[in-house]
C-alpha positions, 0 to 999 in steps of 0.5 A: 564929373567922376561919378561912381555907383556901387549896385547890390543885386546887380544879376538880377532884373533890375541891377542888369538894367540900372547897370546899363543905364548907368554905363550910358550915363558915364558911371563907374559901375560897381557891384557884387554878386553872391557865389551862387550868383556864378560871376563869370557865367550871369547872362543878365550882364554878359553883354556889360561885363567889361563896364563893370567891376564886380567882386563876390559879396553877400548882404549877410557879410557886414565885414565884406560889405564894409571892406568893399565900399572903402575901397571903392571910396578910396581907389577914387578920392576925387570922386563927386557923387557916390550912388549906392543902389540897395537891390539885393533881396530874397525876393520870392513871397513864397519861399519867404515863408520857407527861410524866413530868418534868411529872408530877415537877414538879407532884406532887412539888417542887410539894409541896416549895415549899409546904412552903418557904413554910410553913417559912420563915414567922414562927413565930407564923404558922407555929403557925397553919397546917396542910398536907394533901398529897393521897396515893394509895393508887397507892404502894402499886403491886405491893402487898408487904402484903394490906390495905394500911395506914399502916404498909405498906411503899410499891412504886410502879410509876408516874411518878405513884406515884413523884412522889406517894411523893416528896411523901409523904416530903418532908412527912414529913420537913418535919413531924418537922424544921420543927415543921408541922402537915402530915399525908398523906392515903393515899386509897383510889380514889373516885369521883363525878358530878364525876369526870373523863372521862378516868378509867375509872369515868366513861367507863364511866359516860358511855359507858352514857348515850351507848349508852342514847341511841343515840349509840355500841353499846360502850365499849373498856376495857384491863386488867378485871382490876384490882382497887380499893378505891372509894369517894365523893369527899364522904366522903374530903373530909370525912376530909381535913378530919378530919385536919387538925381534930386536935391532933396530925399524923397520916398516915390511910389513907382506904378503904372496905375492900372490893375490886372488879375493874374488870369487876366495876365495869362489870357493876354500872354497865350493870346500873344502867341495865338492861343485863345483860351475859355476857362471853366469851373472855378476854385481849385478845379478851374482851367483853361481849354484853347481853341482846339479844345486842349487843357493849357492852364490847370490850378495846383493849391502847392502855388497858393501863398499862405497868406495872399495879396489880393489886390494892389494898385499904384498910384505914381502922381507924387513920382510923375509930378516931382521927377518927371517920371514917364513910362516907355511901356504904357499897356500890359501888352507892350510888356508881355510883348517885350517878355517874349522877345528875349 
């Protein structure tokens, strides 16, 4: 089978190892990277590079976005199937409150030219392709409904959120108007060695390794108190696949059904590196003193979100019975394990 994929995001966490998924499934792998993206130095897929056909692109730029999926449909007239995986995104709650036109722009009417394109293809083209928009379980926002599922009604409390629950709709909508094959997947937080610095389980990460090395004392985190549903990116990937594998499109939350609280997530990573931590105060003042008495963990309010998720947890029964979804990384501590073995 000639089967081609074309992956937005695809130097991010999640685009490297649906990429390599894919490249063992015998895909022809496609993808772009924004310039900033530098193609030729991203070392989430250095190690695929040659499997992989990449040009600059941009989710803001319709007329490149267009220009590009023609011609990946028209260098393979016999193709078969045609996965496009929606992964790019400003993806950082925070900074989102910072640009959030930009925020708009990428997350949202970005999914919407894509879903243009696929629309206004030939119909015996169009049969052949399948859409994946990359959800967030941050629409969820101030939760009305403890777990949350599919059929949980959606409370964003973010320009991202909000952006992203506009992608959700609209491809919704584009599947029950146009005919697509275009499913949302509703992913739970996850995690991995390739996670970006700037989110809180890899500057945690980062920040033992560095204490561990002599390098800093303490790392400064905002709210402890949220609580996430984490898993292991190789295993949402895999479930993004999955639901593009069955005949009929369907929306899969992806969760692990468990919940942490951010404090929680740092006691266990210090832990992992032999550090055992005893907290004391509260609110702002809050920190945490290791064995030996010395300050490792210290709160900074310039970390709390304008408005803050306080609690999410996944419910994945529909994607664990429908797809035979399963997950390699059952416990929190397999996954910080992995986070440290980069």
């Amino acid at each position: 089978m000639n089967k081609l994929a074309f992956i937005t995001g695809i130097t991010g966490q999640d685009g490297s190892y649906l990429a390599e998924l894919l490249i063992k499934k015998n895909y022809k792998v496609h993808g772009i990277v924004r310039r900033t993206s530098l193609l030729y130095n991203s070392t989430r897929i250095d190690h695929i590079r040659d499997n992989l056909n990449l040009k600059y692109g941009d989710m803001t730029d319709n007329s490149g976005l267009l220009n590009y999926i023609y011609q990946i449909i028209d260098e393979n007239p016999d193709f078969e199937v045609f996965e496009i995986y929606n992964l790019a995104a400003q993806s950082h709650v925070k900074v989102s409150f910072e640009i959030p036109e930009y925020t708009v722009d990428v997350d949202g009417v970005g999914v919407l030219k894509i879903l243009e394109i696929i629309k206004t293809l030939p119909k015996k083209i169009k049969s052949k392709i399948k859409f994946y928009q990359a959800g967030t379980s941050e629409m969820y926002g101030k939760v009305l409904e403890t777990p949350q599922r599919e059929t949980t009604p959606f409370n964003p409390v973010s320009p991202y959120a909000a952006a992203k629950l506009y992608a959700y709709n609209i491809t919704k909508i584009y599947r029950e108007a146009y005919g697509i094959f275009a499913v949302n997947g509703i992913l739970f937080n996850h995690e991995s060695p390739r996670r970006g610095k700037q989110f809180l389980t890899m500057k945690v990460v980062n920040a033992i390794k560095e204490i561990k090395a002599g390098k800093k004392e303490y790392v400064q985190l905002g709210n402890l108190d949220s609580e996430r549903d984490w898993g292991h990116a190789k295993d949402y990937v895999r479930g993004m696949w999955q639901m593009l594998q069955k005949k009929e499109p369907k929306d899969y939350v992806l969760a692990t059904g468990k919940t942490w609280k951010v404090r929680d997530f740092v006691q266990l990573a210090f832990a992992h590196k032999g550090y055992e931590l005893t907290w004391e105060n509260r609110g702002v003042n809050e920190m945490a003193v290791d064995q030996n008495g010395i300050v490792r963990v210290m709160i900074n309010p310039k970390y709390y979100r304008p408005c803050e998720v306080d609690l999410l947890l996944g419910d994945a029964t529909k994607a664990e019975k429908e797809l035979d979804w399963t997950r390699e990384f059952q416990t929190l501590e397999d996954l910080i394990e992995d986070m440290f073995n980069d």
